[in-house]
N, C-alpha and C positions, 0 to 999 in steps of 0.2 A: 495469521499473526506474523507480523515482522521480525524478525531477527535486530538486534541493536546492533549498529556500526563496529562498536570496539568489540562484540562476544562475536560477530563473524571473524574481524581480524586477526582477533586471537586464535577461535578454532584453527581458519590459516596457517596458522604460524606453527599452533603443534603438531597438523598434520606434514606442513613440510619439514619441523625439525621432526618428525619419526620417520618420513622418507629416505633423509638424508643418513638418519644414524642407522636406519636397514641396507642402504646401499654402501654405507663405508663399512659394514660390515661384513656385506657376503662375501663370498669365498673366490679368491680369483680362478679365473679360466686356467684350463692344463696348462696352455704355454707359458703364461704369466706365473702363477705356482712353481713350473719349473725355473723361470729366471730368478724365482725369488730364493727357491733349494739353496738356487747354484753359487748366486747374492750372499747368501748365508754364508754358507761352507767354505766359499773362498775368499769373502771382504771378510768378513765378521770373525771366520777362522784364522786371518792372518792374524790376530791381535788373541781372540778370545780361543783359540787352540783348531787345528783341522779337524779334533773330535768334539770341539765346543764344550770338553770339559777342564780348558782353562790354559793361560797363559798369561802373557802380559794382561789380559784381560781377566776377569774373571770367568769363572764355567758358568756356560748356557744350559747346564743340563736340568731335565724336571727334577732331581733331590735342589740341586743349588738354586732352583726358581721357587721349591716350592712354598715358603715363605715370601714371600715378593706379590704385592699387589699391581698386577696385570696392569692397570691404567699406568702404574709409573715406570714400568716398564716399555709402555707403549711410547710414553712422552719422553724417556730416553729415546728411543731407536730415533725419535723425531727429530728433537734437540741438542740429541750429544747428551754429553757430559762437562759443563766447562770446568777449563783447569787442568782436564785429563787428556788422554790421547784421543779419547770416545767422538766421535764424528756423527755430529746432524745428520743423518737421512734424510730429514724434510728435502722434497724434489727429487729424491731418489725414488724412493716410496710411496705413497699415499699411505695417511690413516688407517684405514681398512686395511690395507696390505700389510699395514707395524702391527697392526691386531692380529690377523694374521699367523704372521712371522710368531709374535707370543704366543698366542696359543697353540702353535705347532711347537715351538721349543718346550712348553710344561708339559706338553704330553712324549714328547720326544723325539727331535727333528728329525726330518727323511732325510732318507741318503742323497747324494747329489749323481742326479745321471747326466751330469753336463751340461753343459752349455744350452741355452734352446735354438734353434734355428731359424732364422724369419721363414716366416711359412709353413713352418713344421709344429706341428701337436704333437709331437710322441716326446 
């Protein structure tokens, strides 16, 4: 039996958009993770507080997220805030890595071991 032209291209389409939306989702590698800690605590803390529980920005913490639907939280970190001081990420970050970043803040962000090093995993 043949497959019809559009129900292959369709199947296509949804196994690549489920590729894509498994790979912007996994979890970045040690170094990456760490620049992304370090990204936090020190972009993000200069506005949203060093403890991420507030400042000019509001607190990052899991109580102040925990109302807060994660996707729009994601499409902040992406696109800013306009109007406010909040700053696009988009090309800082990847998608996956804004996913990321949220769901390490609602559960509650790691500490920052610095800087990462080229070359270096720890």
């Amino acid at each position: 039996m043949k497959v019809p032209p559009l129900l292959a291209h369709v199947w296509v389409l949804i196994v690549a958009a489920s590729a894509a939306a498994f790979a912007s989702a996994a979890e970045p590698d040690v170094l990456r993770s760490r620049e992304l800690v370090h990204l936090v605590r020190q972009d993000c803390g200069s506005c949203h507080g060093l403890t991420l529980a507030g400042g000019l920005g509001p607190a990052l913490t899991p109580d102040a997220l925990a109302d807060k639907p994660a996707d729009g939280l994601v499409a902040t970190v992406m696109g800013g805030r306009p109007g406010t001081p909040m700053p696009p990420f988009r090309g800082i970050v990847s998608e996956g890595e804004a996913q990321w970043i949220v769901e390490q803040l609602m559960r509650g962000f790691p500490a920052d071991g610095g800087p990462a090093l080229v070359g270096s995993a720890n």
